[in-house]
C-alpha positions as CSV (number, residue, x, y, z in Angstrom):
1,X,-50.4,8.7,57.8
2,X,-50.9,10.3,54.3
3,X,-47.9,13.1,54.9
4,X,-45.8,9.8,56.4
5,X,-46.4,7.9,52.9
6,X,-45.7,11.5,51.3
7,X,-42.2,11.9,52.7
8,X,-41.4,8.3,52.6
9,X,-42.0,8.7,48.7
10,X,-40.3,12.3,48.6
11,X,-36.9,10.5,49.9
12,X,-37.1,7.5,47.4
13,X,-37.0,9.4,44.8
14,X,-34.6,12.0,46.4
15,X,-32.3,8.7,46.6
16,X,-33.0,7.3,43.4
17,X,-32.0,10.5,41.8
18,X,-28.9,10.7,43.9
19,X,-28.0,6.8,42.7
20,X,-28.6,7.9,38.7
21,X,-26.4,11.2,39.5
22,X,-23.5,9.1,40.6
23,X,-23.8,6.7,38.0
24,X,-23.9,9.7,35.5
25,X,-21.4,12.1,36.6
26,X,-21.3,15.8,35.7
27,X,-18.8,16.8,32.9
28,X,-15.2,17.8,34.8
29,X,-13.6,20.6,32.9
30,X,-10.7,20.5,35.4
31,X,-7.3,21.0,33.3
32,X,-4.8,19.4,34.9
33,X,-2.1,20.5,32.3
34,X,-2.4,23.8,34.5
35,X,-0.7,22.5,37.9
36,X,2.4,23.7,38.8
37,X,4.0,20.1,38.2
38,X,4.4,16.8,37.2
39,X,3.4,15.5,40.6
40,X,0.3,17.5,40.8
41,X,-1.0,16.9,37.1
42,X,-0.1,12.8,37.6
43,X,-2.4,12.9,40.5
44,X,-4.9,15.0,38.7
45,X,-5.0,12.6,35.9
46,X,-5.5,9.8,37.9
47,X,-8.3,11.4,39.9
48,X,-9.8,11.9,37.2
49,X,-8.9,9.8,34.0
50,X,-11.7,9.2,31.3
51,X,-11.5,6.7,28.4
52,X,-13.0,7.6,25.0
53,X,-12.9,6.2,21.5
54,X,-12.5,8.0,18.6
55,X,-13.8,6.9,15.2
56,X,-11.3,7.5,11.8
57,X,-14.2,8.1,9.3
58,X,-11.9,8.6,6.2
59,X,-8.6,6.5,7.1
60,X,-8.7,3.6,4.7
61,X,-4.7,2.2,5.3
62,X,-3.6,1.5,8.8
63,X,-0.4,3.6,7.6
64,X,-2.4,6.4,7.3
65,X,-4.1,5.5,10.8
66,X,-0.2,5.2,12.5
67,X,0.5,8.6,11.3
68,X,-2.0,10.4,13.2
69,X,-1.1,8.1,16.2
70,X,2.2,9.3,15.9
71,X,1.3,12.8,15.5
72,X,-1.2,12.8,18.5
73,X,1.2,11.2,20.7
74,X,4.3,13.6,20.1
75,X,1.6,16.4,20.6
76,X,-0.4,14.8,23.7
77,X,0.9,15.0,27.3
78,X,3.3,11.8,27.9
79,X,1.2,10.6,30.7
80,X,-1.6,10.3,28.2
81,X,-2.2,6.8,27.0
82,X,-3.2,6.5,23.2
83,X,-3.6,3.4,21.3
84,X,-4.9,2.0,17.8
85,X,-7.4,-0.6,17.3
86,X,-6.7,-1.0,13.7
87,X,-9.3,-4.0,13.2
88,X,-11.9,-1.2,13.9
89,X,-10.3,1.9,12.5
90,X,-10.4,3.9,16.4
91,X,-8.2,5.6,18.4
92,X,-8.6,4.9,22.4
93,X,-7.7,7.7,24.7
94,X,-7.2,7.3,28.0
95,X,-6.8,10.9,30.1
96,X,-8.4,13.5,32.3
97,X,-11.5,15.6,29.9
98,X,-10.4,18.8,29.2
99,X,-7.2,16.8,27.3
100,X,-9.9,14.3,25.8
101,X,-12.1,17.3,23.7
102,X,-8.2,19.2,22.4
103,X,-7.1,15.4,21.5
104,X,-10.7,14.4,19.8
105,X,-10.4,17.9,18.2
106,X,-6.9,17.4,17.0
107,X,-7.8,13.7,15.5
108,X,-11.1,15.1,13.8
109,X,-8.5,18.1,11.8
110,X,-6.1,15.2,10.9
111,X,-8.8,12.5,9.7
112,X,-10.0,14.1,6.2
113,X,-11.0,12.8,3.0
114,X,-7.7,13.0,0.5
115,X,-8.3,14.9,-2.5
116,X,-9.1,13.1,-5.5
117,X,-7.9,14.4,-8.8
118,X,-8.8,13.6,-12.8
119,X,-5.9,13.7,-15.0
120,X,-6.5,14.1,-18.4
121,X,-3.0,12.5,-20.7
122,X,-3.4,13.6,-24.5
123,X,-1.3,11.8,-26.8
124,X,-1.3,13.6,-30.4
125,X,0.7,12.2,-33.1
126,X,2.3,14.3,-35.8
127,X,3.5,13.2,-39.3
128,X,5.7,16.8,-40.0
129,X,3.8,19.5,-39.2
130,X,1.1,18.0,-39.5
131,X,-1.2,16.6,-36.6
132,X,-2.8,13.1,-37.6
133,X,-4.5,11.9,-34.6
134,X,-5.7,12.5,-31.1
135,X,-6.2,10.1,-28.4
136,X,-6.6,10.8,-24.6
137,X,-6.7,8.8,-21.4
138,X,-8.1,9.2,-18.1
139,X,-7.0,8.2,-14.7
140,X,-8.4,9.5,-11.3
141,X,-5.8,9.7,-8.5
142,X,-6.5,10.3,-5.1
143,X,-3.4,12.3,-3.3
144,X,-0.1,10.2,-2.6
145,X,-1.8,7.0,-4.2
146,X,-0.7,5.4,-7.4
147,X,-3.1,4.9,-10.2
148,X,-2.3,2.4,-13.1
149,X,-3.7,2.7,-16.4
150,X,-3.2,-0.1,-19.3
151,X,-4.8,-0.7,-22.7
152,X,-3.5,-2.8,-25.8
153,X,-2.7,-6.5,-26.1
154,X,-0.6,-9.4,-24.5
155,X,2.0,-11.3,-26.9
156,X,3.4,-14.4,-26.1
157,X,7.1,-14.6,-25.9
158,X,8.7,-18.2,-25.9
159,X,11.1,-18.5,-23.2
160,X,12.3,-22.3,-23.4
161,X,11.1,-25.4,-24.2
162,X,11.5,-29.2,-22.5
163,X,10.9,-32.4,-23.4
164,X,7.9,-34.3,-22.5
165,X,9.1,-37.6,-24.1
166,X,11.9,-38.3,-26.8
167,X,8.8,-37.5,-29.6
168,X,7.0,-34.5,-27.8
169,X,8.5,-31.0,-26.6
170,X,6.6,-28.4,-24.9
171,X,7.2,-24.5,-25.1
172,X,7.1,-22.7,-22.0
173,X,5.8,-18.6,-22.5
174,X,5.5,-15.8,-21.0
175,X,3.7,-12.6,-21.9
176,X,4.4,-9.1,-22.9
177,X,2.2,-6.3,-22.8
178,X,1.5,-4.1,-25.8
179,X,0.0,-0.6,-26.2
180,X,-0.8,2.0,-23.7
181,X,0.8,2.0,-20.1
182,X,0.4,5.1,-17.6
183,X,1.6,4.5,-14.3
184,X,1.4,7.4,-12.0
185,X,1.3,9.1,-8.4
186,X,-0.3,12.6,-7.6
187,X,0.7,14.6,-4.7
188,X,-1.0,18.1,-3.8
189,X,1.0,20.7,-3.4
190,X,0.1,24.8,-2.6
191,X,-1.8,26.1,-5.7
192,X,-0.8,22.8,-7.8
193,X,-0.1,19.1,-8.0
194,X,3.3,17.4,-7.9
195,X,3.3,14.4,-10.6
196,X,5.6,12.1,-10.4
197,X,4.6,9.4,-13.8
198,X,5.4,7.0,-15.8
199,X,3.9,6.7,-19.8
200,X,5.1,3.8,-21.6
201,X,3.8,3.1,-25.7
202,X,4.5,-0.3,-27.2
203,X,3.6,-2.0,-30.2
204,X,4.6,-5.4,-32.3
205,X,7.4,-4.1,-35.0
206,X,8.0,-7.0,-36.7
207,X,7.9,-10.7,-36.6
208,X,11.2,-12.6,-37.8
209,X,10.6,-16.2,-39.9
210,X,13.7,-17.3,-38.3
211,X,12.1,-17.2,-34.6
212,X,8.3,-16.3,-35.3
213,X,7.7,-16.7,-31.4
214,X,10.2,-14.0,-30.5
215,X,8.6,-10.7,-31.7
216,X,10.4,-7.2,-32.3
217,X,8.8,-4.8,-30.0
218,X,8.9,-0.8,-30.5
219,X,9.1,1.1,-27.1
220,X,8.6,4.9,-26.2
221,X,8.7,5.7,-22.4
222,X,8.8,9.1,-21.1
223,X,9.4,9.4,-16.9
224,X,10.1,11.8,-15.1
225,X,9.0,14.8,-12.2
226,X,6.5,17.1,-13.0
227,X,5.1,19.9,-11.3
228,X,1.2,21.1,-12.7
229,X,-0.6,24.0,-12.2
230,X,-4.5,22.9,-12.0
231,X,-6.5,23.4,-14.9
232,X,-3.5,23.9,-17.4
233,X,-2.0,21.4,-19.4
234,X,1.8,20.3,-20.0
235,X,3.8,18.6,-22.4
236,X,5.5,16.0,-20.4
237,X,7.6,14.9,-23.7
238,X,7.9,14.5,-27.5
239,X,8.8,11.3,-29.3
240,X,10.4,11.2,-32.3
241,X,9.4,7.8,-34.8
242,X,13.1,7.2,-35.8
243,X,13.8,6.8,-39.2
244,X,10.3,8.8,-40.2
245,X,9.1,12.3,-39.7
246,X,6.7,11.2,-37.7
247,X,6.8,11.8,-33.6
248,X,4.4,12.0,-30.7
249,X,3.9,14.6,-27.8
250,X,2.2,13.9,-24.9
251,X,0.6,16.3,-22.8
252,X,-1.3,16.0,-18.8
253,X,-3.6,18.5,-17.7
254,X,-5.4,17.7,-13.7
255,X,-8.3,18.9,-11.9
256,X,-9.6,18.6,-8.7
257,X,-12.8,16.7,-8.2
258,X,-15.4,17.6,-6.1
């Protein structure tokens, strides 16, 4: 009776471990890329098709997310089926899993941090020869992104006026800004950085007693394509102040941030 009971609970677990196997299959490293054709690997694949999700850990736009869709599906077999759940920032696969670990690998290579970068803008005014004054703005840019920097003033500027009744009139405005504007976009490049910017200085010239609400404004804009070699400065432009000796050169230097 006692070796009946033993086998009896010898083959429960024998079948219990058999039930969890099946549940829990082995890894297959079968390739079916290997077969000697399309019929073959199709049945393959179906035989043994897998579905995985891969997590994008440093894709922040779904543009950036549909470019490494694209470039897994022009890479991947055609049978494999690849989708984007943008609302959760995965990739689903859907293939046999030898082609699951070379896709998850290829995704992983593609889904990295973009390289952030300080740019340093030095604006030093000059009266002659003579330097006068220094001042120097910051922006940090991550690659391909555009950065905005602003500082000064808004003026109104009267645009029209209507009439509220025969006594009253309204003026309707809209605003200008004044000062400081650096617009720009940073793309990395072997040993450097490809700038492509944008610096705009602006200031109230005058005020005329004729129209007081429409003021003379003096403008300097320098744009253009620049190509910088990290760690060294260049003078994007110089500014002459017409009808003075003064002017104004305005120089970038970048660096890469850890």
């Amino acid at each position: 009776m006692t070796r009946t009971r033993a086998l009896a609970g010898f083959a429960l677990a024998l079948a219990l471990t058999c039930a969890a196997s099946a549940q829990t299959p082995a890894p297959d490293d079968t390739d079916c890329n290997k077969l000697p054709n399309r019929t073959a690997v199709y049945d393959c694949l179906q035989a043994h098709m897998q579905v995985r999700i891969i997590d994008l850990k440093n894709v922040i736009k779904q543009n950036d997310a549909n470019e490494i869709l694209v470039a897994v599906r022009n890479i991947a077999d055609p049978l494999t089926k690849i989708y984007l759940v943008a609302n959760h920032n995965s990739i689903v696969v859907a293939t046999y899993p030898a082609a699951l670990d070379r896709i998850e690998a290829l995704i992983h290579s593609l889904d990295r941090p973009k390289p952030t970068y300080r740019l340093t803008f030095t604006v030093t005014d000059f009266d002659g020869s003579t330097k006068t004054g220094t001042r120097h703005y910051t922006l940090v840019a991550a690659s391909g992104e555009r950065s905005v920097l602003k500082q000064g003033g808004r003026i109104p500027v009267t645009t029209g006026s209507y009439k509220v009744t025969e006594a009253i009139s309204e003026t309707q405005n809209s605003y200008v800004d004044v000062g400081m504007n650096i617009d720009i976009t940073a793309i990395p490049y072997a040993g450097g950085l490809h700038l492509s910017s944008k610096v705009e200085q602006s200031s109230v010239a005058e005020v005329s007693p004729i129209a007081p609400h429409d003021p003379v404004l003096h403008q300097s804009v320098i744009t253009g394509e620049s190509t910088l070699t990290l760690g060294k400065p260049l003078v994007l432009g110089t500014l002459d102040v017409p009808d003075s000796n003064k002017r104004m050169e305005i120089s970038v230097v970048a660096e890469t941030l850890p």
